[in-house]
C-alpha positions as CSV (number, residue, x, y, z in Angstrom):
1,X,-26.3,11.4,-61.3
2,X,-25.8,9.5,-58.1
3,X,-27.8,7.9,-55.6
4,X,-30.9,10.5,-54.3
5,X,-32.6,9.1,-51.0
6,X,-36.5,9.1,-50.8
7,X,-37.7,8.4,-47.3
8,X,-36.3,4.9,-46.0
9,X,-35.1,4.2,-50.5
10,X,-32.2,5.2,-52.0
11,X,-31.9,4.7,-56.0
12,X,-30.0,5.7,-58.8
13,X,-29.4,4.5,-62.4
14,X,-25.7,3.0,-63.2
15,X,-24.2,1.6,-66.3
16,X,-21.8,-0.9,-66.8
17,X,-19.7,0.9,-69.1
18,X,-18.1,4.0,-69.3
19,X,-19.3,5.7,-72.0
20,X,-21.7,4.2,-75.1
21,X,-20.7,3.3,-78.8
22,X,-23.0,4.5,-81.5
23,X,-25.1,1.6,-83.0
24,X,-24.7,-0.8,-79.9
25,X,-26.2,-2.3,-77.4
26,X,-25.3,-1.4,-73.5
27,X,-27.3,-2.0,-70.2
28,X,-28.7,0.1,-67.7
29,X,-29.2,-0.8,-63.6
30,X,-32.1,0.8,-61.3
31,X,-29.7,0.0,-57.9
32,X,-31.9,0.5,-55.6
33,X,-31.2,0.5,-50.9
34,X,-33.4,0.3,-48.8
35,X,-33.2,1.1,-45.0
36,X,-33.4,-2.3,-43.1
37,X,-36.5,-3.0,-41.8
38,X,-38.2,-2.3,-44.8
39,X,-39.1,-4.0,-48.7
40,X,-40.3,-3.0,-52.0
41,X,-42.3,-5.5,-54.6
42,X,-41.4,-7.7,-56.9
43,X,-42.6,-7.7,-60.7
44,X,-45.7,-9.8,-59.6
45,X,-46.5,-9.4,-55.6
46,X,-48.6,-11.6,-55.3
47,X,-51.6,-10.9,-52.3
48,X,-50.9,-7.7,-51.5
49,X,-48.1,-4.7,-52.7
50,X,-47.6,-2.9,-55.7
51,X,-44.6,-3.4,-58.3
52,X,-41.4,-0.9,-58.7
53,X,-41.9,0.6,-62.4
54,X,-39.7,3.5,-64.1
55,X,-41.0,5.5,-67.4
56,X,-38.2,6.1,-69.3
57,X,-37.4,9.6,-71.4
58,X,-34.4,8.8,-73.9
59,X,-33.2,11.0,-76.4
60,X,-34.1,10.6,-79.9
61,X,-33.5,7.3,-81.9
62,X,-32.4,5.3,-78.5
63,X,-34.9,2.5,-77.7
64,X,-34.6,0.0,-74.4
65,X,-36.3,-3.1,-73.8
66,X,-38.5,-4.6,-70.4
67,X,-37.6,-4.0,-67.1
68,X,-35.8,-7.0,-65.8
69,X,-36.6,-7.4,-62.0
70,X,-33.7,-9.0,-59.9
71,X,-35.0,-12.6,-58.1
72,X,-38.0,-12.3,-55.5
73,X,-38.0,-13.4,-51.7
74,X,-40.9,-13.6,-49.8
75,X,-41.3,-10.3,-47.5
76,X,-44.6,-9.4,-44.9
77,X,-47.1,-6.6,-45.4
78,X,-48.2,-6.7,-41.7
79,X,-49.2,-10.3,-41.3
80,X,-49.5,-11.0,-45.1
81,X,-46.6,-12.7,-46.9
82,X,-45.9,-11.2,-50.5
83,X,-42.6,-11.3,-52.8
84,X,-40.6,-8.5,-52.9
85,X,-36.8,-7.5,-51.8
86,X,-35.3,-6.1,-49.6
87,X,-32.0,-4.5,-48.7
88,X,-30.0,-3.8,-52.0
89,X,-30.9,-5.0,-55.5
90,X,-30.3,-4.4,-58.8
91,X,-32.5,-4.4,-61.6
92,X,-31.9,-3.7,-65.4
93,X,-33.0,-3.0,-69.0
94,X,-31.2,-3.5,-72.2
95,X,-31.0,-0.1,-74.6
96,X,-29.9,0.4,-78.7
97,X,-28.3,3.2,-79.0
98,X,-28.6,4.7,-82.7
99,X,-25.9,5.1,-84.9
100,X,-25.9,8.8,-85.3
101,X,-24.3,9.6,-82.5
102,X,-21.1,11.6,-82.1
103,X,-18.2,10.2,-80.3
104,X,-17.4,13.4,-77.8
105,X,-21.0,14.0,-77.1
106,X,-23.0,13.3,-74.2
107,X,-26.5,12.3,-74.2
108,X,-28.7,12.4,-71.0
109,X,-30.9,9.2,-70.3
110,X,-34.0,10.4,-67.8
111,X,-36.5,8.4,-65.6
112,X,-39.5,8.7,-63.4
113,X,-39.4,6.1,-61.3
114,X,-42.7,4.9,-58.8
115,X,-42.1,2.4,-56.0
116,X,-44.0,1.5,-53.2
117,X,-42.0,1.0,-49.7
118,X,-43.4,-1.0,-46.5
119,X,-42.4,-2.0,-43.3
120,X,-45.1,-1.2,-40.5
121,X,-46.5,1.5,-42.7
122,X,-46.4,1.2,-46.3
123,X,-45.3,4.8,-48.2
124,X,-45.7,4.9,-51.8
125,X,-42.6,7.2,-53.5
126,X,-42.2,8.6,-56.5
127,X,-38.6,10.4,-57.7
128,X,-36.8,11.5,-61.1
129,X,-33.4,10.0,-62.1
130,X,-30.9,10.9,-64.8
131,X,-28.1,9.6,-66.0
132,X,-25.1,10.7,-68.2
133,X,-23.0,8.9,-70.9
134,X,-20.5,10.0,-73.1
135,X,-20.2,8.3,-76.9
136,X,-17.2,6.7,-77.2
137,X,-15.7,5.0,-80.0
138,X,-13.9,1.7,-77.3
139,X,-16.1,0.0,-74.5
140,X,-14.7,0.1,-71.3
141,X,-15.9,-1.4,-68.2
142,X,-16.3,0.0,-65.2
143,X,-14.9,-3.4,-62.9
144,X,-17.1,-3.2,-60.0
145,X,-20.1,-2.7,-61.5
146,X,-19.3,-5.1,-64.9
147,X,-19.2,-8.0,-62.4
148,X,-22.9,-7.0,-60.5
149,X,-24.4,-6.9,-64.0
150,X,-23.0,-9.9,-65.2
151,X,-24.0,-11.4,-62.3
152,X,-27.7,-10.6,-63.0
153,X,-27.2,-11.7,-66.2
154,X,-26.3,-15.1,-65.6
155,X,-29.4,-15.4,-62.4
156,X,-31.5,-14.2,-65.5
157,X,-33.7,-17.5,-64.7
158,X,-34.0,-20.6,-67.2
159,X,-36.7,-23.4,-67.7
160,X,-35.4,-26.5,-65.7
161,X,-33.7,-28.8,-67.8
162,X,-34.7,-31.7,-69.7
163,X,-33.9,-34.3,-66.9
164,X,-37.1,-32.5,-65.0
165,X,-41.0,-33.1,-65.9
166,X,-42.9,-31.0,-64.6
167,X,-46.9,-31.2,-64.0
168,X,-50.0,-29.2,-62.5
169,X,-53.0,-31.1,-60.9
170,X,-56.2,-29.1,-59.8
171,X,-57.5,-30.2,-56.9
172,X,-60.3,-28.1,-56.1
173,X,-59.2,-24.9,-53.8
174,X,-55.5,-26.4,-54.4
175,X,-53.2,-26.9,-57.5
176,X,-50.3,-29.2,-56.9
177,X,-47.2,-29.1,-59.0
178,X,-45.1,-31.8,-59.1
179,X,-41.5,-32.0,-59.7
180,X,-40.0,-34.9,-61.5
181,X,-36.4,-35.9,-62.0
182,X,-36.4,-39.2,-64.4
183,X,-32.4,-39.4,-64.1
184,X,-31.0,-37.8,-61.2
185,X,-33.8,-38.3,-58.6
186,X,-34.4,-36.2,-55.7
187,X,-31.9,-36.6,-52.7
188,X,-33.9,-36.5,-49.3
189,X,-32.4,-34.1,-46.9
190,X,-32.1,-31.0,-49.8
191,X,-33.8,-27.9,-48.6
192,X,-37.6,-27.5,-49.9
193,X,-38.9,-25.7,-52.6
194,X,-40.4,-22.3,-53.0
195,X,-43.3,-21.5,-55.8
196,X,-43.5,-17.6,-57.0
197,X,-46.4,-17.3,-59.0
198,X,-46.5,-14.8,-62.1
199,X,-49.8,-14.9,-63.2
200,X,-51.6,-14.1,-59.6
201,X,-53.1,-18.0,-60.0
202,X,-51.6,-19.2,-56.4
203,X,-52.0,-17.1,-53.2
204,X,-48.5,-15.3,-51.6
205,X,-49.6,-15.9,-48.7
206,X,-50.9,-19.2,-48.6
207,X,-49.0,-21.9,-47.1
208,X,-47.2,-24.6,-50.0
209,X,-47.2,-27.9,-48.6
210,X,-44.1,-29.8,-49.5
211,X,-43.6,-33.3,-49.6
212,X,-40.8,-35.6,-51.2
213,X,-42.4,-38.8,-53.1
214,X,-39.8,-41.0,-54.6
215,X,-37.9,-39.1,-57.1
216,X,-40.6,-36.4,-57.2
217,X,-40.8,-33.5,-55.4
218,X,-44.6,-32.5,-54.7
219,X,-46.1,-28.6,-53.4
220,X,-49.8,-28.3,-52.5
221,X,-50.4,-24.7,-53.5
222,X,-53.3,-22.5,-52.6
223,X,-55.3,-21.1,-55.2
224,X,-55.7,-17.2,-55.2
225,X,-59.4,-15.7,-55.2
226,X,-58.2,-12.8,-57.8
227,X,-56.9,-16.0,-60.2
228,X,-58.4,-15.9,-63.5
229,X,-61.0,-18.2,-63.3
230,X,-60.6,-19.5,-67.0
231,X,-57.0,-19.7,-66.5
232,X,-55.0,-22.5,-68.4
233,X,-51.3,-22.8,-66.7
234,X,-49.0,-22.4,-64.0
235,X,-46.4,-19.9,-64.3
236,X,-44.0,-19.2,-62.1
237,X,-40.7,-19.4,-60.5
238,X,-39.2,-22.7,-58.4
239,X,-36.4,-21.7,-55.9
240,X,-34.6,-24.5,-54.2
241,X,-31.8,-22.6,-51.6
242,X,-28.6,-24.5,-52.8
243,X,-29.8,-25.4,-56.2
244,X,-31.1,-28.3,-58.0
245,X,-28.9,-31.0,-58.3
246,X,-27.2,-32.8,-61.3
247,X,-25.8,-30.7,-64.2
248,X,-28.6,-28.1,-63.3
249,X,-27.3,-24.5,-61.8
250,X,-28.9,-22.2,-60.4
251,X,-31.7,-21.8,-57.5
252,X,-34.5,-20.3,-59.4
253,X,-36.1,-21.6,-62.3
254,X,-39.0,-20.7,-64.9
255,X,-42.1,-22.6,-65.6
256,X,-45.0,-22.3,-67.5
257,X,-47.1,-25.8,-66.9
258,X,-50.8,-26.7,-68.1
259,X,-53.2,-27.1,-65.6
260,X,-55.0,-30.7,-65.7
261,X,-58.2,-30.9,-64.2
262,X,-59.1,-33.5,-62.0
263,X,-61.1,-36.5,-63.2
């Protein structure tokens, strides 16, 4: 238990609660620090870099769900522009404990982790965590860390609401996505959007042209040579740095849009 420091990383594997109840759900965290200067990947990297992934070992009868990765930024590989993080993040998985388990006990939860950390020189790391919990019969929270994970939680990211169409245009070596909001509009002035792609379609480091049409906002996105050629959507993130506007909250948001072709 506790943080262990790989080269310029530092990781360990928290819980929100202090001890586990038999037959319930909890959450675990895979904090990770790294030295400034440097980044690790996010879930999809985009051009170049390679995503942070952990292999769980749980004891018998527990079983934990995907790997939630905390919200990207865009980071450099040299000269290349990828999505990634940097300084301290969180990331987390949600875990069932069975019912069998006797309150007293402890029950060790073990992981190999793999990551792969650049800054001028990329250095790929691999490390072994563990983490203890006790079975309890009460949930208690540790404060501190309750409020990081709840945090997460609520950044977990959303589609955008129903005031917002959203569309995807291909336009040969280009796809442009537009943003539409039919009852708010789109105050000129707000801070431009950012596109993170999930499904390697748009280059990380291309350049996304923005532009503000009426009550739509418009990004001219490069499309990546590795895309799927026979691909049929968009998906991705939209980050706008001080949200959205209306009765939307949040900075990032999820969509998944079908790509028209053009006439």
């Amino acid at each position: 238990m506790g943080m262990k420091k790989f080269g310029p990383i530092q990781m360990e594997l928290v819980t929100e609660q202090k001890g586990i109840i038999p037959g319930e759900e909890f959450w675990i965290g895979w904090r990770i620090v790294r030295q400034e200067g440097w980044h690790t990947y996010w879930k999809h990297p985009g051009d170049v870099g390679v995503a942070p992934s952990i292999e769980w070992e749980l004891p018998h009868g527990f079983l934990i769900g995907e790997l939630l990765y905390c919200l990207p930024e865009k980071v450099k590989m040299g000269s290349i522009r990828a999505n990634g993080h940097c300084g301290e993040t969180l990331f987390l998985a949600k875990a069932q404990a069975p019912q069998n388990l006797k309150v007293g006990n402890f029950i060790s939860i073990e992981a190999k982790a793999s990551w792969l950390a650049c800054s001028r020189k990329c250095l790929p790391g691999f490390g072994n965590l563990n983490l203890e919990l006790e079975i309890v019969q009460e949930k208690v929270f540790d404060a501190s860390l309750n409020k990081r994970f709840e945090e997460f939680r609520k950044l977990i990211p959303k589609s955008l609401g129903d005031h917002w169409k959203a569309s995807a245009l291909e336009r040969g070596r280009y796809i442009e996505l537009s943003l539409e909001n039919e009852v708010h509009g789109v105050k000129k002035g707000q801070n431009r959007t950012v596109f993170f792609c999930t499904n390697r379609l748009i280059r990380s480091d291309g350049i996304q042209f923005y532009s503000l049409e009426q009550d739509t906002i418009k990004l001219r996105l490069e499309r990546s040579d590795w895309a799927d050629k026979d691909e049929k959507f968009l998906s991705g993130l939209v980050y706008r740095e001080g949200g959205w506007g209306g009765e939307v909250e949040g900075e990032y948001f999820s969509i998944r849009v079908p790509l028209v072709p053009t006439e």
